[in-house]
C-alpha positions in Angstrom: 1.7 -28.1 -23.5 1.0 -28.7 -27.2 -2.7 -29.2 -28.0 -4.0 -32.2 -29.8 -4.7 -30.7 -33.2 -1.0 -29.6 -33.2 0.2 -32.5 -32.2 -1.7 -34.3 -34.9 -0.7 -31.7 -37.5 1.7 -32.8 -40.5 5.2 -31.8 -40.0 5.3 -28.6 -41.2 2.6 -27.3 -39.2 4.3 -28.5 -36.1 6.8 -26.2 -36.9 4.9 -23.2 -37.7 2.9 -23.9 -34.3 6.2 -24.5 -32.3 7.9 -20.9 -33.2 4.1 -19.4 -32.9 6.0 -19.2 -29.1 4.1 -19.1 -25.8 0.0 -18.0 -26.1 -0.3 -14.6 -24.5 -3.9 -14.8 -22.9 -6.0 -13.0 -20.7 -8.0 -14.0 -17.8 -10.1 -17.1 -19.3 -13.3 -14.8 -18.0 -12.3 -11.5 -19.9 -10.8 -13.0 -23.2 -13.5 -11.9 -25.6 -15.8 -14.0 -27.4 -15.2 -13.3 -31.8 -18.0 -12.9 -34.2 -17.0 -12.8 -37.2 -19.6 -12.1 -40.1 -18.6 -12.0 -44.1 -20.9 -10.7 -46.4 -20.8 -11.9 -50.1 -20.5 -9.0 -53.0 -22.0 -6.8 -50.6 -21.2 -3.4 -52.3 -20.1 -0.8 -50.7 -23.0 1.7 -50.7 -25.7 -1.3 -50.0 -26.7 -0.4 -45.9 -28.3 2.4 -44.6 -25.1 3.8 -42.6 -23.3 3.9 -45.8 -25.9 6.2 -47.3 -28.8 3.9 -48.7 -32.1 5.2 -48.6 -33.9 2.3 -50.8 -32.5 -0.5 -48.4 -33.9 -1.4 -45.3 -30.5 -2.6 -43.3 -32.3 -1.2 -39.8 -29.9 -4.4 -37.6 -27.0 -3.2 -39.5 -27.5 0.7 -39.3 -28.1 0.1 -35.2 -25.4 -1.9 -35.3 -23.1 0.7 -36.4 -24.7 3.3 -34.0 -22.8 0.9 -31.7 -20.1 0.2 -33.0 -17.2 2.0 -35.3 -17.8 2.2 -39.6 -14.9 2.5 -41.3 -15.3 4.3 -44.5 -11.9 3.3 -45.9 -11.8 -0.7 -45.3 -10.1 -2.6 -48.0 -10.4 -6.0 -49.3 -9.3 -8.1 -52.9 -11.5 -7.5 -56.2 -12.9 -11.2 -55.5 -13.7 -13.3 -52.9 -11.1 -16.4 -53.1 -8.2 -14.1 -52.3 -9.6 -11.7 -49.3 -10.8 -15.0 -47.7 -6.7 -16.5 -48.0 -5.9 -12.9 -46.1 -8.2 -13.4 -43.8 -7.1 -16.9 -43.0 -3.6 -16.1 -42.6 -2.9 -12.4 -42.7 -0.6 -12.5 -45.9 -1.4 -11.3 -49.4 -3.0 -13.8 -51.8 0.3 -14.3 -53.6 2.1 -16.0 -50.8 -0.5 -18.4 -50.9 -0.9 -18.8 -54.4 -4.9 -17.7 -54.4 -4.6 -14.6 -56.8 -8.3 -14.9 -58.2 -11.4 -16.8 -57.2 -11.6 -20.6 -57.9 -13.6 -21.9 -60.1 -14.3 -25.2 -61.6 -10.8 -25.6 -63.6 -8.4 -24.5 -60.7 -6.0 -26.4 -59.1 -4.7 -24.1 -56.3 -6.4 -24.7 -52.8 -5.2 -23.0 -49.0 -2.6 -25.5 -48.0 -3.1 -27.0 -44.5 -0.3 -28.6 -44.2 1.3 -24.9 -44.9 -0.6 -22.3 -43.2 -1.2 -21.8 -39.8 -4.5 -19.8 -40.2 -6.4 -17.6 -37.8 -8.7 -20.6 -36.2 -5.8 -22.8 -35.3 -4.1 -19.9 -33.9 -7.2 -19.4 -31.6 -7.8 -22.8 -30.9 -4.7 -23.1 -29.1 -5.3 -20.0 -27.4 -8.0 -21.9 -25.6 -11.0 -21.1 -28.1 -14.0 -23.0 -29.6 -13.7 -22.6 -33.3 -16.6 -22.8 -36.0 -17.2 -21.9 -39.6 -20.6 -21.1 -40.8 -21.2 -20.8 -44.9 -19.1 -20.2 -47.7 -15.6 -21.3 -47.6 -14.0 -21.0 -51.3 -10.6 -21.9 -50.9 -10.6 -25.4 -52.1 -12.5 -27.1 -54.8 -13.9 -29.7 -53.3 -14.8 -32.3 -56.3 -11.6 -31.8 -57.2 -9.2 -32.0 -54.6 -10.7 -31.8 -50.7 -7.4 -30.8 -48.8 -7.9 -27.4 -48.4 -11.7 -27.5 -47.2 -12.2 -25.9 -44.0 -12.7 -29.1 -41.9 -8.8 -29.1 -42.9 -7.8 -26.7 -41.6 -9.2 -27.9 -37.9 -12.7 -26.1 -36.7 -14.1 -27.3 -34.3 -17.5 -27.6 -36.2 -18.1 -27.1 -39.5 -21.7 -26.0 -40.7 -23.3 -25.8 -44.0 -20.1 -25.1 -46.5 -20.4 -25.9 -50.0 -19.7 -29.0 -51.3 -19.8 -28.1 -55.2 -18.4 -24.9 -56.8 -21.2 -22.5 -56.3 -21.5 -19.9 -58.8 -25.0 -18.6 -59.1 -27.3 -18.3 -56.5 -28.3 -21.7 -54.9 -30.8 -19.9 -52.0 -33.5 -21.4 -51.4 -33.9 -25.7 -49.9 -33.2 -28.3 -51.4 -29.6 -26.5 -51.3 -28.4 -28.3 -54.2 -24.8 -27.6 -53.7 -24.6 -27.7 -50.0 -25.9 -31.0 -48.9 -24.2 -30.7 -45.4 -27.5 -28.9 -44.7 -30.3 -31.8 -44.0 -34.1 -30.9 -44.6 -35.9 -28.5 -41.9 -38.3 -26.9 -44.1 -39.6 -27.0 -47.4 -38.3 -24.4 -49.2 -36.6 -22.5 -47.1 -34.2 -19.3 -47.3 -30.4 -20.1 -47.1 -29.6 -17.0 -45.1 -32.2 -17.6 -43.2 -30.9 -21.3 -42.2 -27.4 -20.1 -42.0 -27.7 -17.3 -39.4 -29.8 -19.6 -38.0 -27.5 -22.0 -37.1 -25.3 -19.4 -35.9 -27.2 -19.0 -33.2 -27.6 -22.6 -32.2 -23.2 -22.5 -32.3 -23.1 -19.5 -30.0 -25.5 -21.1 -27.6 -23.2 -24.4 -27.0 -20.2 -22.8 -26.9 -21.7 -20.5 -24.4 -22.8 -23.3 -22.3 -18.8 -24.6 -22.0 -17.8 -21.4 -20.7 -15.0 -20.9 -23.6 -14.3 -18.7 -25.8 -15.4 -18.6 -29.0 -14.7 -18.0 -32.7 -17.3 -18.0 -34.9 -16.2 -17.1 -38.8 -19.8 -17.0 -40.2 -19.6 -16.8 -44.1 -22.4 -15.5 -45.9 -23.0 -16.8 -49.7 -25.8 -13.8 -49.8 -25.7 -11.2 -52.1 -23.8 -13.3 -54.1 -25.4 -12.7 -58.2 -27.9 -14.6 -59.3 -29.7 -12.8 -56.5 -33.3 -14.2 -55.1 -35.7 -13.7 -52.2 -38.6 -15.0 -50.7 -41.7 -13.8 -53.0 -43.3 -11.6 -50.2 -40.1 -9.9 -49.4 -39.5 -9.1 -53.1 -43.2 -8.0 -54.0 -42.4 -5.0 -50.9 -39.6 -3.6 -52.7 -41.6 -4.4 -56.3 -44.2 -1.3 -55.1 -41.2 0.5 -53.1 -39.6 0.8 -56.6 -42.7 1.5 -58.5 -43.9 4.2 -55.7 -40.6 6.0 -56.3 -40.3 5.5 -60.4 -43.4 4.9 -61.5 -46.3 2.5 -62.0 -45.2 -0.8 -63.7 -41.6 0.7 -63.3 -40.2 -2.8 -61.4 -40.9 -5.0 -64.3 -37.9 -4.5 -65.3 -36.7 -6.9 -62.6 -38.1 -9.9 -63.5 -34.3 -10.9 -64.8 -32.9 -12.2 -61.7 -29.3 -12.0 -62.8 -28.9 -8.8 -65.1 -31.4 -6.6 -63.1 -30.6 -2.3 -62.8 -29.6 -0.3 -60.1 -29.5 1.8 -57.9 -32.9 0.8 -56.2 -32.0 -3.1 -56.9 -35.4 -4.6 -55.4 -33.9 -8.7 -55.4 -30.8 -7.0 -53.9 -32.9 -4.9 -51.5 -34.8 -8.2 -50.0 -32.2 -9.9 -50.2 -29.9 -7.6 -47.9 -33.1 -7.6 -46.1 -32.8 -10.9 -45.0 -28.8 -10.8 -44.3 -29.4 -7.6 -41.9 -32.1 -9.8 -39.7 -29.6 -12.6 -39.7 -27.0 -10.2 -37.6 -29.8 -9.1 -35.2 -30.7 -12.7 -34.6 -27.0 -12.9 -33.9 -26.9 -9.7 -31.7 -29.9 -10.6 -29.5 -28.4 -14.1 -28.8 -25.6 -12.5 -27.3 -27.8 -10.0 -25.3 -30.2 -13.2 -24.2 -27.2 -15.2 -23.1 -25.8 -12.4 -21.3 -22.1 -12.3 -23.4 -22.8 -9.1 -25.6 -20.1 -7.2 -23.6 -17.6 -9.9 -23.8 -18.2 -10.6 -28.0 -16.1 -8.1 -30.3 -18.4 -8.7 -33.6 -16.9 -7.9 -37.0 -19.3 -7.2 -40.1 -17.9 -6.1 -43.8 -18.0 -7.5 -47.2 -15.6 -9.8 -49.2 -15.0 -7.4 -51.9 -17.0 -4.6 -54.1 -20.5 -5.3 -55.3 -21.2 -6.9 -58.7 -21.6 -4.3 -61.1 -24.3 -6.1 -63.0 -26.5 -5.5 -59.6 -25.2 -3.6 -56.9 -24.8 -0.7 -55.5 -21.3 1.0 -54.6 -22.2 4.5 -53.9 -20.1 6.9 -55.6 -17.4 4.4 -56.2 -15.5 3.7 -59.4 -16.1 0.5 -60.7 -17.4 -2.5 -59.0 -16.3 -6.8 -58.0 -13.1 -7.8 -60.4 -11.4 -4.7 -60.6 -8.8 -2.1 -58.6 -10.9 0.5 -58.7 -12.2 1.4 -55.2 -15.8 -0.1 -55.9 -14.0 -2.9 -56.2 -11.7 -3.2 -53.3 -13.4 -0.6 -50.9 -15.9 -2.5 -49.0 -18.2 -1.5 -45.6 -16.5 -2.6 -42.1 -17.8 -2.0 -39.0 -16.4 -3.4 -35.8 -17.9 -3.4 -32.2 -15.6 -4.2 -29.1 -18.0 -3.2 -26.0 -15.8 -1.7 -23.2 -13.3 -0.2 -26.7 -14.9 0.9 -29.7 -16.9 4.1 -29.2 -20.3 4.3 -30.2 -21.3 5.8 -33.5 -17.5 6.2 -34.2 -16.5 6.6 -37.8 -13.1 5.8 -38.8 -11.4 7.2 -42.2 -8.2 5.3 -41.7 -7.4 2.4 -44.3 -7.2 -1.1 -43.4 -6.4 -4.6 -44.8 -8.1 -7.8 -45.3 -4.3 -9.2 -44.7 -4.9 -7.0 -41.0 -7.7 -9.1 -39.4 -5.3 -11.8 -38.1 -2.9 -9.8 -36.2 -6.1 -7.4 -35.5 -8.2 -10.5 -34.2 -4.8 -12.2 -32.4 -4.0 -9.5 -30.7 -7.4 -8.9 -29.1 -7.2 -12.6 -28.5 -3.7 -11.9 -26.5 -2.2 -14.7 -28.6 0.8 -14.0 -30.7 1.1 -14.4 -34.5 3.7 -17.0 -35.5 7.2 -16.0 -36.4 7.4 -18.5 -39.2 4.2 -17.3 -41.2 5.0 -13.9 -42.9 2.4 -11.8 -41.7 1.8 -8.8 -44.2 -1.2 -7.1 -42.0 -1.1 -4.9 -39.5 -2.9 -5.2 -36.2 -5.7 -2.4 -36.3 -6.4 -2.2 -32.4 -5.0 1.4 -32.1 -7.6 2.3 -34.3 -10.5 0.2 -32.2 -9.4 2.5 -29.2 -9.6 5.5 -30.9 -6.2 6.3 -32.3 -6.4 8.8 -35.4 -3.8 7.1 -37.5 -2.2 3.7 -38.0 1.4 3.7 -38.3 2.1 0.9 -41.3 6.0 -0.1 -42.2 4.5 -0.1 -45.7 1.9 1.2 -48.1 -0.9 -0.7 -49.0 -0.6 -3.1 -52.5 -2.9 -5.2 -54.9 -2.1 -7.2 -57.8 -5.2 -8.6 -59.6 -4.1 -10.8 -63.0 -7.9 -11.7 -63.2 -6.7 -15.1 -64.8 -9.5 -17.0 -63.9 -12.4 -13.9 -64.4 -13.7 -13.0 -67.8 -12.4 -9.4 -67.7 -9.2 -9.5 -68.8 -9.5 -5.6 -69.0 -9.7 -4.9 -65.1 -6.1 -7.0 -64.9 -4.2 -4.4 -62.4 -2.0 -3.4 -59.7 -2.3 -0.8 -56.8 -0.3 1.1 -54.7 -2.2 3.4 -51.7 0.3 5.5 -50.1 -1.2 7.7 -47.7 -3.8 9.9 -49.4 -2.5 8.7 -52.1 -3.3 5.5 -54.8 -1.7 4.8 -58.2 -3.6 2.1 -60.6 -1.8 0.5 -63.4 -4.4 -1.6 -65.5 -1.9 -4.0 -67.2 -3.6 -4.1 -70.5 -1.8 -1.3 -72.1 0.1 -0.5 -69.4 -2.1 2.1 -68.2 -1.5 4.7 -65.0 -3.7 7.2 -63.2 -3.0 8.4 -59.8 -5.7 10.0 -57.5 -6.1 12.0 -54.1 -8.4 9.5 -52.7 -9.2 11.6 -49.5 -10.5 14.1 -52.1 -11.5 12.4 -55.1 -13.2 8.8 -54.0 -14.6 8.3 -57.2 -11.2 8.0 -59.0 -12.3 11.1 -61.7 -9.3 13.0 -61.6 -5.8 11.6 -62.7 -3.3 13.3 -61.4 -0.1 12.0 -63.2 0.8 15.2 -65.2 0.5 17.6 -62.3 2.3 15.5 -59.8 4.9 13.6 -61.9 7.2 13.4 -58.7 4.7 11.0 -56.9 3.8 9.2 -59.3 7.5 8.1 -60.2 7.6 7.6 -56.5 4.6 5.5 -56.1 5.1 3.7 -59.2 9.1 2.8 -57.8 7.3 1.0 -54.9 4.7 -0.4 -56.8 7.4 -2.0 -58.9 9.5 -3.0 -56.0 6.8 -4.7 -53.9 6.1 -6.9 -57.2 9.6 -8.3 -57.4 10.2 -8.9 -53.7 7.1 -11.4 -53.7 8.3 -12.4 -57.3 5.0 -10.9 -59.1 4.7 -10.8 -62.8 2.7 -9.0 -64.3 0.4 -11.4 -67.0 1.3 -11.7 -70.3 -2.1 -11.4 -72.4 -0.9 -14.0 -74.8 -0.3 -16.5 -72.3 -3.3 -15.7 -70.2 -5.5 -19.0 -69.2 -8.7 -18.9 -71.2 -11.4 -16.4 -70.3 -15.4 -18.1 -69.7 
C-alpha cells in the first residue's frame, strides 16, 4: 500500500515512487536507525585522525577508533552540488545544481522531480528529519525546493535567508525557525542540540529513524565563544610565540595551519557528535544506528586546513574535493578500520538504501554506487565507471578553478578550462597533485582524457565559455 506522502505527491513523483517497486525491508527490530552528520567546509586535514595535532577533535578521533576513516572520500568543490548528490545519488548536472546558490540563482532541487533519499526511507517505514543547513533552494526567492518540500517528517532550524558568512551566535538572524532559549547562544551548540531531542522521540515510537543533521559550522566567517577562542589564543602563542595570535583578530581572512577560530570552532562541532553518540548509548540504540560523519567539500583556503592537499573549497584539486568520511555500522564496520578506496557523494543513496533494504527507483538515474562491500571489509569496489567532476564555477568568484576531472583507478586527469589546461597524477603516490605526468604517460592520458570527453557529452556538458560566463562577485 502507497503511503500518504506518495499519494499526495504531484504526478510525477507518483511515478517515480510507483516504479521505485516493492520496499525490501528487514525485520522492523533490526532495520538500522541512520545518523547522518554533514560538516560545512570542514577541510580535509581539520581532526585529529586525519593528522591534526593543533585541534582538539577527541569525539571525532574516538569515533573513528570505532568506526572506519576513509582516506579517499570524494565530494563537489562546493556545498550546493554534493548536497543535490546526496539527496538523490546523481551528479549535480542532472539536477541542474552545478555550483552553490547564491542570492541571484534561480535553480532549486525540484520536488516534484526527484525522489530523494528521505522519501525513499520514509516509505521504507522510517521517521525522517533534517537538522541545519539545507542550500538547495533559495528561499526569498522561490520556496519549492526547501526541505519541508521534499517531505521530512520534521524540519528543524534550516535557513530561511541565503546565509553566506557566519551567522553563529543567537539572535540567528537568518534562521528564525529557531525561537529564543538563551541569550547569545552558540548555533552548533543549539543545533546538535536539538538532535538529540529528535533522536529521543523517534526513539520513543519504536521506528526507525533518519536523521540528516546539516551543520552550517566551519562555514568562513568563522566565530566561537570568547573562552573557547582565548584557549587556542595561548595554544597558538605557546607554540609560535608571545603575542603570535594577534594576528587572528580578522575573523574572516585569518592564517593557517594552527587556525585558532577554526580550532574552537571545530571544537564545538566535535562535542556536538558525542552529545549525539551518548544519546544513542543512553537510549540503548547505539548498536542498531549506522552514523555517517564527513564534510561537504574541501576547506576554505582563506582558513582551513587540508593537510598536504592541493588546493582548497572551489576547485578540482583534491583539497578541494577530498574530504574526511568516517562511517560506523556496529555489528559491520571494523573498529579502527581505514579504508583507501574512493567513494562518491552521488554513492550515499544507494549506500544508505541498501543498508535500509529498500530499493532505489528505476526511474531516477542513479549515478553512485552502493559502498556496503567496503563497510564489510571488502578491499576494492567494483564501479561500471570512473569517477567525474565538472565544476564551471559560474556562480563563484574564481573563474580560474573552472574544471573537469576524471579519477580512473590510481589515476586522475584535471583540465582547468581556462586555457585548456591538463595534468595527470598517480594519486596513490602523489596526493598533493606535484607531479604531472602527461609527457611520460601520453597513452593514459589520451585514454583518460577520451572518457573525460565522453562522459561530458552523454550528460550534454559544455564546457563554459569565459565570454559568456555570468558575472563573477
Amino acid at each position: 500500500m502507497l503511503s500518504l506522502r506518495v499519494i499526495l505527491s504531484p504526478f510525477v513523483f507518483l511515478l517515480l515512487a510507483l516504479s521505485a517497486g516493492s520496499v525490501r525491508s528487514a525485520a522492523p527490530a533490526t532495520r538500522p536507525n541512520i545518523v547522518f552528520m554533514l560538516i560545512d567546509d570542514m577541510g580535509w586535514g581539520e581532526m585529529g585522525c586525519y593528522g591534526n595535532t593543533f585541534n582538539e577533535t577527541p569525539r571525532i578521533d574516538r569515533f573513528a577508533a570505532s568506526a572506519m576513516r576513509f582516506t579517499e572520500a570524494y565530494c563537489q568543490p562546493v556545498c550546493s552540488p554534493t548536497r543535490a548528490s546526496l539527496m538523490t545519488g546523481q551528479y549535480p548536472h542532472r539536477t541542474g545544481i552545478e555550483d552553490y546558490l547564491d542570492p541571484n540563482s534561480s535553480q532549486y532541487l525540484d520536488p516534484k522531480k526527484q525522489y530523494t533519499i528521505n522519501r525513499l526511507l520514509a516509505d521504507a517505514g522510517y521517521v525522517t528529519c533534517h537538522i541545519g543547513k539545507w542550500h538547495l533552494d533559495t528561499h526569498f526567492k522561490n520556496p519549492k525546493g526547501s526541505s519541508k518540500q521534499f517531505g521530512f517528517d520534521e524540519v528543524i532550524g534550516t535557513e530561511t535567508k541565503y546565509i553566506a558568512d557566519g551567522d553563529y551566535f543567537f539572535p540567528f538572524d537568518k534562521i528564525r525557525t529557531l525561537p529564543e532559549r538563551s541569550p547569545h547562544e552558540f548555533l552548533p551548540d543549539r543545533l546538535s542540540d536539538e538532535a538529540v531531542s529528535f533522536i529521543e522521540r523517534a526513539a520513543a515510537r519504536q521506528k526507525p529513524f533518519f536523521l540528516y543533521y546539516a551543520e552550517y559550522a566551519v562555514h568562513t566567517d568563522l566565530d566561537a565563544p570568547a573562552e573557547i577562542v582565548e584557549k587556542y589564543r595561548r595554544r597558538y602563542d605557546a607554540k609560535h610565540g608571545p603575542g603570535s595570535s594577534k594576528k587572528f583578530d580578522n575573523k574572516h581572512h585569518l592564517g593557517k595551519p594552527d587556525n585558532i577560530y577554526m580550532a574552537a570552532m571545530a571544537e564545538r562541532v566535535d562535542a556536538g557528535l558525542g552529545k549525539i553518540l551518548d544519546a544513542l548509548d543512553r537510549l540503548k540504540i547505539a548498536d542498531n544506528t549506522v552514523v555517517f560523519l564527513l564534510s561537504d567539500n574541501g576547506g576554505d583556503g582563506r582558513v582551513a586546513n587540508n593537510g598536504i592537499l592541493r588546493g582548497a573549497k572551489g576547485s578540482v584539486w583534491e583539497g578541494g574535493i577530498r574530504d574526511p568520511q568516517i562511517v560506523r555500522w556496529p555489528g559491520v564496520t571494523k573498529p579502527g578500520s581505514i579504508c583507501n578506496e574512493p567513494t562518491l557523494a552521488t554513492d550515499y543513496y544507494p549506500t544508505i538504501a541498501e543498508i535500509a533494504g529498500a530499493k532505489t527507483p528505476a526511474a531516477q538515474k542513479i549515478d553512485g554506487t552502493s559502498f556496503v562491500p567496503l563497510l564489510r571489509g571488502e578491499p576494492k569496489l567494483h564501479r561500471p565507471a570512473p569517477l567525474f567532476w565538472h565544476y564551471p564555477a559560474d556562480t563563484a568568484p574564481w573563474p580560474d578553478r573552472a574544471g573537469g576531472v576524471c579519477r580512473d583507478g590510481d589515476f586522475k586527469l584535471v583540465e582547468i578550462y581556462q586555457g585548456e589546461h591538463f595534468e595527470l597524477f598517480n594519486i596513490k603516490t602523489d596526493p598533493g597533485e606535484k607531479h604531472n605526468l602527461i609527457a611520460t604517460t601520453p597513452e593514459k592520458f589520451g585514454e583518460m582524457k577520451q572518457k573525460l570527453l565522453d562522459w561530458r557529452a552523454s550528460l550534454g556538458i559544455k564546457v563554459p565559455d569565459e565570454s559568456n560566463r555570468s558575472e563573477r562577485r
